[in-house]
C-alpha positions in Angstrom: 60.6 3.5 9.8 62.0 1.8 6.9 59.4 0.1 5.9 57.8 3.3 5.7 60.4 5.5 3.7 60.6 1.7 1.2 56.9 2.2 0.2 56.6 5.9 0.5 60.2 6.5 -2.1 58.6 3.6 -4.5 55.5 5.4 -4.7 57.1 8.3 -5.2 58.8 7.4 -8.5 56.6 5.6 -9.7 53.8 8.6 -9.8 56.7 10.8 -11.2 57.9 8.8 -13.7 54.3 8.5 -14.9 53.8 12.2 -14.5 57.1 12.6 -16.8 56.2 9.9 -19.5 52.2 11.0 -19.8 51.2 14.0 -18.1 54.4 16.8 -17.7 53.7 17.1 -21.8 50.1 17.3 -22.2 48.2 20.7 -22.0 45.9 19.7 -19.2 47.8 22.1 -16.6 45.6 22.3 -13.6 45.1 18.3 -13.7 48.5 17.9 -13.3 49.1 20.1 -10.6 46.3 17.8 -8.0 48.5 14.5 -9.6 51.6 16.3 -8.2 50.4 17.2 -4.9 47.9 14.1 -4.9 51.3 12.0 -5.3 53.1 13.9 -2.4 50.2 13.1 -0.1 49.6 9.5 -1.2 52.8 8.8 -1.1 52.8 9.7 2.8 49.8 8.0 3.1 50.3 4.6 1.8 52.5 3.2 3.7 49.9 3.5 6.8 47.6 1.5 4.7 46.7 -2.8 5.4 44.7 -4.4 2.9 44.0 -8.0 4.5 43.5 -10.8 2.5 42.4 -14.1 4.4 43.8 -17.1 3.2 42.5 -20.3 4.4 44.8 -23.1 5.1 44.5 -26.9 6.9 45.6 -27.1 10.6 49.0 -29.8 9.9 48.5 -33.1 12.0 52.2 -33.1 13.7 53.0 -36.5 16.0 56.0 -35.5 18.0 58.7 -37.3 18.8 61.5 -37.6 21.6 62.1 -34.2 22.1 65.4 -33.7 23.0 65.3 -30.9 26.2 69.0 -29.0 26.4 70.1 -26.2 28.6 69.5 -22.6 27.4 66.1 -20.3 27.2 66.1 -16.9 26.0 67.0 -14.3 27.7 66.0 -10.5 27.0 68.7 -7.4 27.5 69.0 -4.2 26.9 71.7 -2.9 24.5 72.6 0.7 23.7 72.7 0.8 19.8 75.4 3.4 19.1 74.7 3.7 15.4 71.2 4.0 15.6 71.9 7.3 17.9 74.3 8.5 16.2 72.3 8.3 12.9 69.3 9.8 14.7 71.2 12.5 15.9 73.1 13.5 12.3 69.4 13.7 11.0 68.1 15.7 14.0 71.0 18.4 12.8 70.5 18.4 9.4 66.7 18.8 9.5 67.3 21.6 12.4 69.6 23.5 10.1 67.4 23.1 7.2 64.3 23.9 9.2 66.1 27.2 10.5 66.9 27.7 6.5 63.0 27.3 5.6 61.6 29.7 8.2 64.7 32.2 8.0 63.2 33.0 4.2 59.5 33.2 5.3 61.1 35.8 8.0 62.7 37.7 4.9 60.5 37.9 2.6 58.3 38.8 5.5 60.3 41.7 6.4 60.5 42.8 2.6 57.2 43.1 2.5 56.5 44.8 5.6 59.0 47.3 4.9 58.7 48.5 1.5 55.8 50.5 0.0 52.7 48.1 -1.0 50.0 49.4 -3.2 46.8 47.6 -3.7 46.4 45.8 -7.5 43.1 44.3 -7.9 42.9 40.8 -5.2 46.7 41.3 -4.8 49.2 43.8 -3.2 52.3 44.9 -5.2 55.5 45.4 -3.1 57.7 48.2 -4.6 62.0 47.2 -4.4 64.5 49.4 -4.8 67.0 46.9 -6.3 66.6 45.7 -10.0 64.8 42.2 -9.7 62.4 40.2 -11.8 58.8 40.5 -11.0 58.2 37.4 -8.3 55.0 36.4 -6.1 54.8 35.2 -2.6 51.2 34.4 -1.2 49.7 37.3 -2.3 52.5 39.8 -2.3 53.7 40.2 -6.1 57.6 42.3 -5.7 58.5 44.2 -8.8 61.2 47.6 -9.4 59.7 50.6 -8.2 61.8 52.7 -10.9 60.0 50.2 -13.3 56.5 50.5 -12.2 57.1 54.3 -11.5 58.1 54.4 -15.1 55.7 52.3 -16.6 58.3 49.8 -17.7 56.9 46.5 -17.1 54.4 44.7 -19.5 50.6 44.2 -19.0 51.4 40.7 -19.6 53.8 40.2 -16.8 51.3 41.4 -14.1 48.9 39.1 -15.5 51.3 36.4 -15.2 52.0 37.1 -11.7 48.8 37.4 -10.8 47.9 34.1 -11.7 50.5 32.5 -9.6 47.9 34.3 -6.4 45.1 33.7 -7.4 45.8 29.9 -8.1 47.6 29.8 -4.2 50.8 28.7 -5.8 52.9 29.9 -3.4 51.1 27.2 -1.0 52.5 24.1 -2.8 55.9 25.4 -2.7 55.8 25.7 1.4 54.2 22.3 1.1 56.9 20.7 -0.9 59.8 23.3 1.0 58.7 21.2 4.3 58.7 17.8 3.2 62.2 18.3 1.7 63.3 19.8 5.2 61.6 16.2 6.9 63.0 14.5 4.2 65.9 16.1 3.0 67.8 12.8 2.6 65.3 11.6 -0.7 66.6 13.6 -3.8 63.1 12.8 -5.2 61.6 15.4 -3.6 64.3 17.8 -5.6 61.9 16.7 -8.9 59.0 17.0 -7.4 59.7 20.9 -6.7 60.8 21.4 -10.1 58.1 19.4 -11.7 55.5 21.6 -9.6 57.1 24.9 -10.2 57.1 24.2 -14.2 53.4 23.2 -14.1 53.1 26.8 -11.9 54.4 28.4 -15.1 52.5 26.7 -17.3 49.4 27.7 -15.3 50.4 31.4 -15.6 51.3 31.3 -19.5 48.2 29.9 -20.2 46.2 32.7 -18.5 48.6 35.2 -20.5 48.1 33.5 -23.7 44.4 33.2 -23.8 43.9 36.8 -22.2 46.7 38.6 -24.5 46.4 36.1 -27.2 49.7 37.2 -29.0 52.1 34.2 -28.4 55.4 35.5 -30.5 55.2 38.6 -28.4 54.7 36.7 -24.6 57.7 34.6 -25.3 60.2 37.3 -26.7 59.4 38.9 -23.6 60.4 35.8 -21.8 63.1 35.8 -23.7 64.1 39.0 -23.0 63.9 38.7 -19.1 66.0 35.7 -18.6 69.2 37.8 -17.6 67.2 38.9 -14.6 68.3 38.9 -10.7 68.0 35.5 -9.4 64.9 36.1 -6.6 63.9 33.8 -3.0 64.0 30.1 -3.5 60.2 30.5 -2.2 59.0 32.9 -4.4 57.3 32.0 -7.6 59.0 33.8 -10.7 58.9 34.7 -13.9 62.5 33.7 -14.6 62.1 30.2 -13.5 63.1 27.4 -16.3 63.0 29.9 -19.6 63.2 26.9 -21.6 61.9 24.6 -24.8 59.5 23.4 -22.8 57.3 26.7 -21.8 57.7 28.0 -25.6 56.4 24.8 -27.0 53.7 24.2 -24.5 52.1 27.6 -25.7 51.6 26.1 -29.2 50.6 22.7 -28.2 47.2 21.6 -28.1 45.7 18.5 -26.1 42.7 16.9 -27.6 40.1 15.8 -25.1 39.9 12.4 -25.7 43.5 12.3 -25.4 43.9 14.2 -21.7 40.6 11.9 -20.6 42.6 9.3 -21.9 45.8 10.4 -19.9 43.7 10.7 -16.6 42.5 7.6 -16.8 45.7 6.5 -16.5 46.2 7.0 -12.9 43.6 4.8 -11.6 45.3 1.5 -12.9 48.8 2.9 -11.2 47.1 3.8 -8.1 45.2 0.6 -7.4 48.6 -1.4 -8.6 50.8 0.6 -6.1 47.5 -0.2 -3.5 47.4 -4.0 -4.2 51.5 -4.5 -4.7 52.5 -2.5 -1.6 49.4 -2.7 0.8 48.1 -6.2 0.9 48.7 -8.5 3.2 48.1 -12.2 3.8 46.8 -13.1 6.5 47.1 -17.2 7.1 43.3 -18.1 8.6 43.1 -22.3 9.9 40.4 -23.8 7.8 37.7 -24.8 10.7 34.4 -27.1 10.1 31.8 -26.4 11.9 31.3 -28.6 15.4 29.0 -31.1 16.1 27.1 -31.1 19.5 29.7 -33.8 20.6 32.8 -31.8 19.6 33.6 -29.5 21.6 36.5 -26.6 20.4 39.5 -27.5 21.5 42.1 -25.0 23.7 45.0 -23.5 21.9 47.4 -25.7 22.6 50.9 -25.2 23.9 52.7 -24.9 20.7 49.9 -22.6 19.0 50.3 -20.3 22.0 53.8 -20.1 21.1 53.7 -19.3 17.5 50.8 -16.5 18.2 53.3 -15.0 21.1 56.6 -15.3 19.0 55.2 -14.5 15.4 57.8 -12.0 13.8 60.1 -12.2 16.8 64.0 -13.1 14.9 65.4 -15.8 16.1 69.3 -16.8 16.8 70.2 -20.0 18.4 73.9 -20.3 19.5 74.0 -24.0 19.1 77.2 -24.8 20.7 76.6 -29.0 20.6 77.0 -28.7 16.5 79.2 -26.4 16.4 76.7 -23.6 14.5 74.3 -20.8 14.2 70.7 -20.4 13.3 69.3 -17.0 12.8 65.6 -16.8 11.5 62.2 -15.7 12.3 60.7 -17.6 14.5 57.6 -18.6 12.4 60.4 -19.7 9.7 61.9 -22.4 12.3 61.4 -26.1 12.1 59.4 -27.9 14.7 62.8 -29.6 15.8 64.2 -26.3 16.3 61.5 -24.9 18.1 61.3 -27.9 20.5 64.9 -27.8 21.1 64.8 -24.8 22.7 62.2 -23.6 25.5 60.1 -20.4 24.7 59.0 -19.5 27.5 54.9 -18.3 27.1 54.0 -16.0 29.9 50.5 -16.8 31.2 48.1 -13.7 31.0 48.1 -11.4 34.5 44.9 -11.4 36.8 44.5 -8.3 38.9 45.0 -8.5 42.4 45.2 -5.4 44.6 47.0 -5.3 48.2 44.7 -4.8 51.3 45.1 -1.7 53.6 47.3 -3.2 56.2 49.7 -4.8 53.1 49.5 -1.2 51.7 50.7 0.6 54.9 53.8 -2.1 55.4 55.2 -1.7 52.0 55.5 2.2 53.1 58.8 1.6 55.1 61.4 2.7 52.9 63.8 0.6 54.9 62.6 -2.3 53.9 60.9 -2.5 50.5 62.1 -0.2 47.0 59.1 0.3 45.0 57.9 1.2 41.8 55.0 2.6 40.6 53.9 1.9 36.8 57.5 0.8 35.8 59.1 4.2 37.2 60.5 4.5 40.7 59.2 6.2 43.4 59.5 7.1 47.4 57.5 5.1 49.5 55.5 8.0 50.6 54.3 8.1 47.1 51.8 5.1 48.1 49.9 7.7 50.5 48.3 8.8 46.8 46.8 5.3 46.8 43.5 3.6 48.2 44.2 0.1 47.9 41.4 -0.3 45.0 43.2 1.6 43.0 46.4 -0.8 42.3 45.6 -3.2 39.6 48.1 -5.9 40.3 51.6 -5.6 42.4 54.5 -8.7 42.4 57.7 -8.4 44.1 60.9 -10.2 45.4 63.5 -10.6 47.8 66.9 -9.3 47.3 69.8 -11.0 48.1 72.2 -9.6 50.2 75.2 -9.4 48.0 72.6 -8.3 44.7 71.5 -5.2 47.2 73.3 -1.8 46.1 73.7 1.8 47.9 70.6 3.3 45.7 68.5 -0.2 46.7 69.6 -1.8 50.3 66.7 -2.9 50.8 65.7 -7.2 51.2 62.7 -6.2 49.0 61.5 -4.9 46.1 58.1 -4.6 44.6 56.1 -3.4 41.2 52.6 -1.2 42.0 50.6 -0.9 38.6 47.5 0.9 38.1 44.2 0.0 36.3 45.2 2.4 33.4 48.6 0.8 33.0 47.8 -2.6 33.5 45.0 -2.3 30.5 47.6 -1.1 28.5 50.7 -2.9 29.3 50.3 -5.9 31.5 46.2 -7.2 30.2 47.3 -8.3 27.0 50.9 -8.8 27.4 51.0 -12.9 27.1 49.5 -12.4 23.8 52.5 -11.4 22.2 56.5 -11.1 22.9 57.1 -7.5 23.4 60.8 -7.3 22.1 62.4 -7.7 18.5 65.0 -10.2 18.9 65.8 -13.7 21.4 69.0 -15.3 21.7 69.4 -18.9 22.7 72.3 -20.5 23.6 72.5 -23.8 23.6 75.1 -26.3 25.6 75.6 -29.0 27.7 78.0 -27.1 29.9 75.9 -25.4 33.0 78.9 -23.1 33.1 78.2 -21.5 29.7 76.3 -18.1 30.1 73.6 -17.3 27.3 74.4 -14.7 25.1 72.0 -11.5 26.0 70.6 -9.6 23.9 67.8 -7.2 23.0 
């Protein structure tokens, strides 16, 4: 999960601080409205991608030496992480509150609709209010006064404005960006993003008022003029939103076309930089010549087996002889470390089903407590099995002092089925399933090893 919200937040600001430095000023409007929402999206995306790069190296000659066996092996527990919970569950809250937020307003401006007058206006449908509020669009629902339209108070130019923001779907890439701040609510970036779309959204609308009315000193004093208007739905796209510089200037400016082919351009260098810094990975490949009739290839050997099975997996090593800890991954360990302790390589599972007379006995609930594809279950649950149809099944006795009033019985055994053992048990010496080993390591038999998850 971090890794993910690392690469997604860098992408993030890096395609907005281009979009602020080359783009947000340029008049090439419906350009910079894909880069916005192409950012969004890649920016989700990228972290899922793996660019490999093979990189050959020579297989080290290593002559051991004594090697030094002590006491301790690692040992696997599970620990209840309190923070981790309790961070998942403020984030749970928030995002519930703020998802009840988001769909509370679609219910709204639903219900505003639905319950005021709408008259049909060309591919759009105008919602007469009775209170005084800006002219403001929501899919393809434009709200404006009724004494206003009844009087024929508001300007040509302001239904052509609000008509651009339907028939350009604006009100889509505010929901899109009004959910991803709800999932994400935590990333202020996302705050930007909304009000560098919603600006390019008015810039999109002036420009279709400018080249249809194509009388720019009267379009902004009417701008101008509006600006003390109602606040309207944080949804909604308005006429009122960000009266500033930056809209009356933009009408004036002019982009050559070498220069906005110039500032496209732009994005493919940033995109295949972001690709390359964030996405490759190097992947170590031994550097193999090819064999002769007389050579054959050799088995992985012991140690191979156990860098393959512990790659990533972090390391800590209570060295109790020295006097001192050592907490790495386990690929970043020396040979003498490695050796010193024994990492235990599980050899890979061959199925092996019961026969029908082993099947019927380990129905007595009396004497065996079974479980069925890591979950337990009443022994009567094995009458849903042919023999064929378990995988592989191990078991133990139990102790009478380890025996408890939930498990009295002198046995326990593991049932897995085809479908679980493919997925869980097939490959599971290939690779250590947990995050973390603790070894503890002393010449007292009385010490216990520190567990850990």
């Amino acid at each position: 999960m971090s890794d993910f919200l690392i690469k997604s937040t860098i992408t993030l600001c890096v395609l907005l601080a281009v979009y602020y430095l080359f783009l947000e000023k340029e008049k090439i409007h419906v350009f910079n409205r894909f880069y916005l929402l192409f950012s969004l999206v890649f920016s989700m995306v990228i972290p899922f991608i793996t660019i490999e790069v093979i990189q050959e190296i020579a297989q080290p000659t290593v002559t051991p030496g004594n090697i030094q066996i002590l006491q301790g092996s690692p040992i696997i527990m599970e620990e209840t992480n309190y923070l981790a919970i309790g961070l998942w569950s403020l984030y749970a809250v928030v995002t519930l509150v703020l998802a009840i937020r988001f769909f509370s307003n679609i219910i709204k401006i639903s219900s505003k609709m639905k319950s005021n007058t709408p008259i049909d206006y060309k591919n759009a449908k105008l919602i007469l209010v009775t209170e005084k509020t800006l002219p403001h669009t929501f899919l393809n629902a434009i709200f404006i006064n009724e004494s206003e339209y009844n009087n024929r108070q508001i300007e040509a130019e302001l239904y052509t404005h609000e008509l651009t923001h339907v028939t350009q779907k604006h009100t889509l890439d505010i929901l899109f960006i009004e959910l991803l701040k709800t999932v994400f609510w935590f990333n202020p970036v996302f705050i930007f993003y909304k009000k560098a779309i919603q600006l390019n959204h008015e810039f999109l609308a002036d420009e279709k008022v400018v080249t249809s009315y194509n009388n720019v000193p009267f379009y902004q004093s009417l701008l101008l003029s509006k600006t003390s208007s109602n606040p309207t739905f944080y949804l909604a796209s308005n006429l009122n939103y960000l009266i500033t510089k930056k809209r009356l200037l933009m009408m004036t400016k002019t982009t050559s076309k070498t220069e906005a082919l110039l500032k496209k351009v732009i994005l493919m260098p940033i995109v295949a930089t972001l690709l390359f810094l964030l996405c490759t990975k190097v992947v170590a490949q031994e550097k193999t010549e090819p064999l002769t009739a007389d050579q054959p290839k050799k088995a992985q050997t012991d140690d191979e087996r156990k860098d393959a099975y512990y790659s990533g997996v972090r390391v800590i090593i209570h060295d109790l002889i020295n006097n001192k800890k050592i907490d790495k991954k386990y690929e970043d360990l020396t040979l003498e470390e490695k050796r010193k302790c024994f990492f235990y390589v599980p050899n890979a599972f061959q199925k092996k089903s019961p026969n029908e007379k082993e099947l019927e006995n380990f129905k007595d609930s009396k004497k065996y407590a079974i479980w069925v594809d890591g979950k337990h279950e009443p022994n009567a649950h094995l009458n849903n099995f042919k023999p064929t149809d378990i995988a592989f099944f191990q078991g133990s006795s139990v102790s009478k002092n380890a025996r408890s009033k939930k498990f009295p019985q002198a046995f326990q055994y593991n049932f897995y089925t085809h479908n679980y053992f493919d997925k869980n048990l097939k490959n599971s010496h290939k690779k250590f399933s947990g995050e973390k080993v603790e070894v503890t390591l002393s010449n007292n038999k009385n010490v216990r090893p520190i567990r850990t998850k």
